[in-house]
C-alpha positions in Angstrom: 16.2 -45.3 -3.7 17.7 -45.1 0.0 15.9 -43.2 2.0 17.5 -40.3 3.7 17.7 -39.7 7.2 18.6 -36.7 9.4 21.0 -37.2 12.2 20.2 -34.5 14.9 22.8 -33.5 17.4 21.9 -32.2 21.1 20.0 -28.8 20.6 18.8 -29.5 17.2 15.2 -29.4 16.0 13.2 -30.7 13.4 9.7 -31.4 11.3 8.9 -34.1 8.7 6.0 -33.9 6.5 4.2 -37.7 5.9 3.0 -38.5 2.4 -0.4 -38.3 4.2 0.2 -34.9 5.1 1.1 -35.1 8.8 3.5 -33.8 10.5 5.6 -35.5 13.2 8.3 -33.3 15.3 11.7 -34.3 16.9 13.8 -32.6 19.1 11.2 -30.7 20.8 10.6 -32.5 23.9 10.9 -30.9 27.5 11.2 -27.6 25.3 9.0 -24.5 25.9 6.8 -23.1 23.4 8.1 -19.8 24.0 11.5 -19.1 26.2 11.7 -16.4 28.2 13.3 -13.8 25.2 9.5 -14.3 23.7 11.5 -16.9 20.6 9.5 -19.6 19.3 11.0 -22.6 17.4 10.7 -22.6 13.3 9.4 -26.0 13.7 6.4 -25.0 15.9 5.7 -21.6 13.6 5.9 -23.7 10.1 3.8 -27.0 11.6 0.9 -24.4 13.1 0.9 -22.7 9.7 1.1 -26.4 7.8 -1.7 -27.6 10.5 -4.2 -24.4 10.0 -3.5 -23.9 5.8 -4.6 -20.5 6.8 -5.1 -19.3 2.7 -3.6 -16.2 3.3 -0.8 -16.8 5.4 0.2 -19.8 2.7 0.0 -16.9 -0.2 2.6 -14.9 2.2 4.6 -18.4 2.2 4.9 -19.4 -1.1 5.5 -15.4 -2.3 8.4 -15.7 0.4 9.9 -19.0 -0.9 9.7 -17.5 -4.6 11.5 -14.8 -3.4 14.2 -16.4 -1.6 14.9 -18.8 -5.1 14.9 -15.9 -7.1 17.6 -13.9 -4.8 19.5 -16.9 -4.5 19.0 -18.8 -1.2 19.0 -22.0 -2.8 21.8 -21.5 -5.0 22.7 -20.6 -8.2 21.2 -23.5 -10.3 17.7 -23.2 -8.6 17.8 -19.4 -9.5 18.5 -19.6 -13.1 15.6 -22.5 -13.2 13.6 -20.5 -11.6 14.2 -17.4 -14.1 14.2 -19.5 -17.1 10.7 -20.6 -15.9 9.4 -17.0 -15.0 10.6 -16.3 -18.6 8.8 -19.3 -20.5 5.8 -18.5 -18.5 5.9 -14.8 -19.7 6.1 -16.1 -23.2 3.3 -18.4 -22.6 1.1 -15.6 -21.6 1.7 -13.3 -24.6 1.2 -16.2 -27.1 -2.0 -16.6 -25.5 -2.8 -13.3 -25.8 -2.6 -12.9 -28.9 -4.6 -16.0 -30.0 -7.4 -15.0 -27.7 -10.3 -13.4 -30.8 -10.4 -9.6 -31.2 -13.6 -8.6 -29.9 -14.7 -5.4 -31.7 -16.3 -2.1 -29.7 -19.8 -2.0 -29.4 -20.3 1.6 -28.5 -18.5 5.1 -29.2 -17.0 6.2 -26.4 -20.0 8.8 -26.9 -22.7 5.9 -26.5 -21.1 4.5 -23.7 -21.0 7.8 -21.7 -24.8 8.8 -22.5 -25.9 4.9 -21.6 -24.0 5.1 -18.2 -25.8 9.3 -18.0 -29.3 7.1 -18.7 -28.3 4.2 -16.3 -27.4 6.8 -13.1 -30.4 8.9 -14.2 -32.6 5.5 -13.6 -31.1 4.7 -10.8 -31.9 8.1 -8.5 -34.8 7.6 -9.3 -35.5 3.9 -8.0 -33.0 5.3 -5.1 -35.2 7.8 -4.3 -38.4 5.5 -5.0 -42.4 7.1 -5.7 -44.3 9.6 -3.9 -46.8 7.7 -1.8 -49.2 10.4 -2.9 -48.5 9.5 -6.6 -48.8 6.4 -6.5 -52.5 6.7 -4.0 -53.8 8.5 -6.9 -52.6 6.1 -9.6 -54.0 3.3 -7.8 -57.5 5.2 -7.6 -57.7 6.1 -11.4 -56.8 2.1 -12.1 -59.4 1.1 -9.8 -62.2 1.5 -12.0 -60.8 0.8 -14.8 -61.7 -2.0 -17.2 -58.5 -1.5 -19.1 -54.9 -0.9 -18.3 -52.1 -0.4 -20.4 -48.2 0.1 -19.6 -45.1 1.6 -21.2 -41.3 1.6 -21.0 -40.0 4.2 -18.5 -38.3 6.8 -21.0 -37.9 10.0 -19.0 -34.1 9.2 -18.2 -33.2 8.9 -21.9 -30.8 11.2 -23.2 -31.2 13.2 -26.2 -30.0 10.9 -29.7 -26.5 11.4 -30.3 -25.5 12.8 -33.8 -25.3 9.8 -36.5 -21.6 10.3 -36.5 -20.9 9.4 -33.0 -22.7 6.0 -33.2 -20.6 2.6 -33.7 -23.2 1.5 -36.4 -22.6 4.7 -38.5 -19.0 3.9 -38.1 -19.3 0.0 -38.8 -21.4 1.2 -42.0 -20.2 1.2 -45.5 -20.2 4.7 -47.2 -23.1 4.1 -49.5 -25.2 3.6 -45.7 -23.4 6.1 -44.1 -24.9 8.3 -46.9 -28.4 7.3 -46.3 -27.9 7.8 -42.7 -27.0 11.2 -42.4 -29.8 11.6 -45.3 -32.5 9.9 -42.6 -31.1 12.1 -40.0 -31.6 15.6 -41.6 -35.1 14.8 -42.8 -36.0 13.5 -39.0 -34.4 17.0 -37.7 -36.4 19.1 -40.6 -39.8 17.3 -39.3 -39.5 18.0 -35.6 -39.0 21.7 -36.8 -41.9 21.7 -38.9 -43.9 20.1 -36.0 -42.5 22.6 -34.0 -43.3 25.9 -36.3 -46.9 24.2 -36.6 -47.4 24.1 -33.1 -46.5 27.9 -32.5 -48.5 28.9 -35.1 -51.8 26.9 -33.7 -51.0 28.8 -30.4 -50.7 32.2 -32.1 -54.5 31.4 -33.6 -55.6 30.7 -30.4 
Protein backbone atom coordinates (compact mmCIF):
# COMPACT_ATOMS: atom_id res chain seq x y z
CA UNK A 1 0.00 0.00 0.00
CA UNK A 2 1.62 3.51 -0.91
CA UNK A 3 1.82 5.52 1.67
CA UNK A 4 0.05 8.88 1.54
CA UNK A 5 1.55 12.09 1.96
CA UNK A 6 0.22 15.60 2.49
CA UNK A 7 1.56 18.40 0.44
CA UNK A 8 1.29 21.64 2.43
CA UNK A 9 1.20 25.03 0.78
CA UNK A 10 2.62 28.31 2.45
CA UNK A 11 0.26 29.06 5.52
CA UNK A 12 -0.83 25.56 5.99
CA UNK A 13 -0.58 23.55 9.13
CA UNK A 14 -0.47 20.14 10.26
CA UNK A 15 -0.14 17.06 12.95
CA UNK A 16 0.67 13.36 12.38
CA UNK A 17 0.05 10.81 14.87
CA UNK A 18 3.18 7.90 14.92
CA UNK A 19 2.13 4.30 15.31
CA UNK A 20 3.97 4.86 18.72
CA UNK A 21 1.64 7.41 19.58
CA UNK A 22 3.73 10.57 19.03
CA UNK A 23 3.02 13.33 17.54
CA UNK A 24 5.24 15.33 15.23
CA UNK A 25 4.01 18.94 13.76
CA UNK A 26 4.66 20.81 10.43
CA UNK A 27 4.03 24.07 9.42
CA UNK A 28 4.31 25.66 12.71
CA UNK A 29 7.66 27.07 12.78
CA UNK A 30 8.40 30.88 13.55
CA UNK A 31 4.50 30.87 14.39
CA UNK A 32 3.14 32.20 17.70
CA UNK A 33 1.25 30.11 20.08
CA UNK A 34 -1.33 32.67 20.27
CA UNK A 35 -1.58 35.85 17.69
CA UNK A 36 -2.47 38.89 18.77
CA UNK A 37 -6.66 38.23 18.14
CA UNK A 38 -6.09 35.52 21.22
CA UNK A 39 -6.48 32.45 18.04
CA UNK A 40 -4.52 29.40 18.63
CA UNK A 41 -3.75 26.79 15.89
CA UNK A 42 -6.05 23.36 15.78
CA UNK A 43 -2.85 21.61 15.63
CA UNK A 44 -1.48 22.96 18.92
CA UNK A 45 -5.23 22.56 20.81
CA UNK A 46 -5.66 18.83 19.45
CA UNK A 47 -1.63 17.74 20.18
CA UNK A 48 -1.94 19.35 23.94
CA UNK A 49 -5.22 17.39 24.30
CA UNK A 50 -3.56 14.08 22.47
CA UNK A 51 -0.25 14.88 24.75
CA UNK A 52 -2.32 15.26 28.36
CA UNK A 53 -5.32 12.28 27.55
CA UNK A 54 -7.00 14.45 29.99
CA UNK A 55 -10.13 11.58 30.59
CA UNK A 56 -12.60 14.04 30.53
CA UNK A 57 -11.69 16.32 27.91
CA UNK A 58 -11.27 12.93 25.58
CA UNK A 59 -15.13 12.00 26.60
CA UNK A 60 -16.04 15.71 25.26
CA UNK A 61 -13.87 14.57 22.00
CA UNK A 62 -15.12 11.48 21.08
CA UNK A 63 -19.01 12.60 22.07
CA UNK A 64 -18.13 15.57 19.55
CA UNK A 65 -16.76 13.35 16.75
CA UNK A 66 -19.91 11.05 17.16
CA UNK A 67 -21.79 13.91 16.71
CA UNK A 68 -20.36 15.39 13.84
CA UNK A 69 -20.70 11.52 11.87
CA UNK A 70 -24.08 11.41 12.91
CA UNK A 71 -25.06 15.06 11.45
CA UNK A 72 -23.14 14.41 8.55
CA UNK A 73 -19.68 15.97 8.51
CA UNK A 74 -18.14 13.15 7.05
CA UNK A 75 -20.59 12.34 4.55
CA UNK A 76 -23.37 10.54 3.82
CA UNK A 77 -21.94 6.89 3.80
CA UNK A 78 -20.15 7.37 7.20
CA UNK A 79 -23.59 8.55 8.58
CA UNK A 80 -25.73 5.74 7.60
CA UNK A 81 -22.78 3.33 8.99
CA UNK A 82 -22.79 5.05 11.74
CA UNK A 83 -26.77 4.76 12.24
CA UNK A 84 -26.87 1.20 11.07
CA UNK A 85 -24.33 0.56 13.91
CA UNK A 86 -26.25 2.70 16.75
CA UNK A 87 -29.16 0.53 15.62
CA UNK A 88 -27.43 -3.02 15.79
CA UNK A 89 -26.07 -1.99 19.08
CA UNK A 90 -29.64 -1.08 20.33
CA UNK A 91 -30.70 -4.52 19.32
CA UNK A 92 -27.71 -5.99 21.00
CA UNK A 93 -28.68 -4.48 24.17
CA UNK A 94 -32.35 -5.56 24.39
CA UNK A 95 -31.40 -9.20 23.35
CA UNK A 96 -29.26 -9.13 26.30
CA UNK A 97 -31.73 -7.95 28.36
CA UNK A 98 -33.85 -10.18 28.01
CA UNK A 99 -31.58 -13.20 28.44
CA UNK A 100 -30.23 -11.76 31.58
CA UNK A 101 -32.37 -14.38 34.63
CA UNK A 102 -35.50 -12.75 36.27
CA UNK A 103 -34.63 -12.17 39.65
CA UNK A 104 -37.76 -12.48 41.82
CA UNK A 105 -38.70 -9.71 44.82
CA UNK A 106 -37.59 -10.40 48.02
CA UNK A 107 -39.67 -8.03 50.00
CA UNK A 108 -43.36 -6.35 49.74
CA UNK A 109 -42.96 -3.04 49.14
CA UNK A 110 -44.37 -3.08 52.90
CA UNK A 111 -41.17 -5.05 54.12
CA UNK A 112 -38.91 -2.95 52.40
CA UNK A 113 -40.38 0.33 53.81
CA UNK A 114 -40.48 -0.95 57.64
CA UNK A 115 -36.64 -2.52 57.10
CA UNK A 116 -35.42 0.95 55.75
CA UNK A 117 -38.01 2.61 59.09
CA UNK A 118 -35.69 -0.08 61.37
CA UNK A 119 -32.40 0.78 59.55
CA UNK A 120 -32.82 4.91 59.99
CA UNK A 121 -34.24 4.14 63.54
CA UNK A 122 -30.62 2.32 64.15
CA UNK A 123 -28.84 4.59 62.70
CA UNK A 124 -29.90 7.97 65.10
CA UNK A 125 -29.13 6.14 67.45
CA UNK A 126 -25.35 5.11 66.66
CA UNK A 127 -25.41 8.97 65.25
CA UNK A 128 -26.31 10.14 68.30
CA UNK A 129 -24.01 7.56 70.23
CA UNK A 130 -24.51 6.47 74.42
CA UNK A 131 -24.82 8.68 77.39
CA UNK A 132 -21.46 8.60 79.04
CA UNK A 133 -23.45 8.41 82.17
CA UNK A 134 -25.13 5.12 80.91
CA UNK A 135 -22.61 3.61 79.88
CA UNK A 136 -20.32 4.61 83.64
CA UNK A 137 -23.02 2.75 85.24
CA UNK A 138 -23.07 -0.27 82.94
CA UNK A 139 -19.53 -0.61 83.27
CA UNK A 140 -19.83 -0.54 87.23
CA UNK A 141 -22.66 -3.28 87.48
CA UNK A 142 -20.22 -5.47 84.89
CA UNK A 143 -17.35 -4.95 87.07
CA UNK A 144 -18.15 -7.42 89.55
CA UNK A 145 -19.60 -9.65 87.77
CA UNK A 146 -18.59 -13.22 87.27
CA UNK A 147 -21.00 -13.57 84.38
CA UNK A 148 -22.00 -11.55 81.41
CA UNK A 149 -24.38 -12.15 78.86
CA UNK A 150 -25.42 -10.02 75.60
CA UNK A 151 -28.33 -9.63 73.28
CA UNK A 152 -29.37 -8.31 69.81
CA UNK A 153 -30.27 -4.62 69.91
CA UNK A 154 -34.22 -4.88 69.23
CA UNK A 155 -35.65 -1.52 70.32
CA UNK A 156 -35.64 -0.11 66.62
CA UNK A 157 -37.84 -2.98 65.34
CA UNK A 158 -41.06 -2.20 64.02
CA UNK A 159 -44.10 -3.72 64.89
CA UNK A 160 -44.74 -7.33 62.58
CA UNK A 161 -46.52 -6.57 59.56
CA UNK A 162 -49.89 -8.39 58.84
CA UNK A 163 -49.12 -11.98 57.19
CA UNK A 164 -50.63 -10.65 54.02
CA UNK A 165 -48.13 -8.02 53.42
CA UNK A 166 -45.14 -10.45 53.65
CA UNK A 167 -43.35 -11.87 50.22
CA UNK A 168 -43.37 -15.44 51.91
CA UNK A 169 -47.16 -15.36 52.51
CA UNK A 170 -47.32 -14.31 48.95
CA UNK A 171 -44.69 -16.87 47.55
CA UNK A 172 -46.84 -19.52 49.66
CA UNK A 173 -49.23 -22.06 48.30
CA UNK A 174 -52.87 -21.72 49.49
CA UNK A 175 -52.85 -24.72 51.74
CA UNK A 176 -49.76 -22.57 53.79
CA UNK A 177 -51.24 -19.41 53.31
CA UNK A 178 -54.13 -21.14 55.33
CA UNK A 179 -51.96 -22.23 58.13
CA UNK A 180 -50.45 -18.86 58.16
CA UNK A 181 -53.10 -16.64 58.74
CA UNK A 182 -54.34 -19.65 61.23
CA UNK A 183 -50.70 -19.13 63.26
CA UNK A 184 -51.32 -15.50 63.15
CA UNK A 185 -54.74 -15.21 64.83
CA UNK A 186 -53.74 -17.64 67.59
CA UNK A 187 -50.37 -15.51 68.19
CA UNK A 188 -52.76 -12.21 68.35
CA UNK A 189 -55.48 -14.15 70.66
CA UNK A 190 -52.33 -15.00 73.23
CA UNK A 191 -50.80 -11.53 73.57
CA UNK A 192 -54.54 -10.52 74.45
CA UNK A 193 -54.91 -13.10 76.90
CA UNK A 194 -51.46 -12.15 78.41
CA UNK A 195 -52.59 -8.90 78.29
CA UNK A 196 -56.27 -9.35 80.13
CA UNK A 197 -54.08 -11.48 82.72
CA UNK A 198 -51.81 -8.86 83.46
CA UNK A 199 -54.64 -6.23 84.23
CA UNK A 200 -56.37 -8.46 86.25
CA UNK A 201 -53.08 -9.35 88.49
CA UNK A 202 -52.82 -5.44 88.88
CA UNK A 203 -56.57 -5.05 89.84
CA UNK A 204 -55.70 -7.86 92.84
CA UNK A 205 -52.98 -5.94 93.84
Amino acid sequence: MPREMLKLRKGDTAIMIKADGSIEMAGLQGKELINAKGHISPCILFAAAWAKKDEKLLVHLVKNFQDCVREGYFGTDAQKDFKDMEIENAKKKLREDQEKPYLAPTETPEETAKRELEEKHLQAIVDKGQDPRVKKQQEALKKGATKTTTKKYDKNKQPDLPVEQTMKYLKATPAEQKKMKKEEKKKKQIIGTASIEEKKDNETT
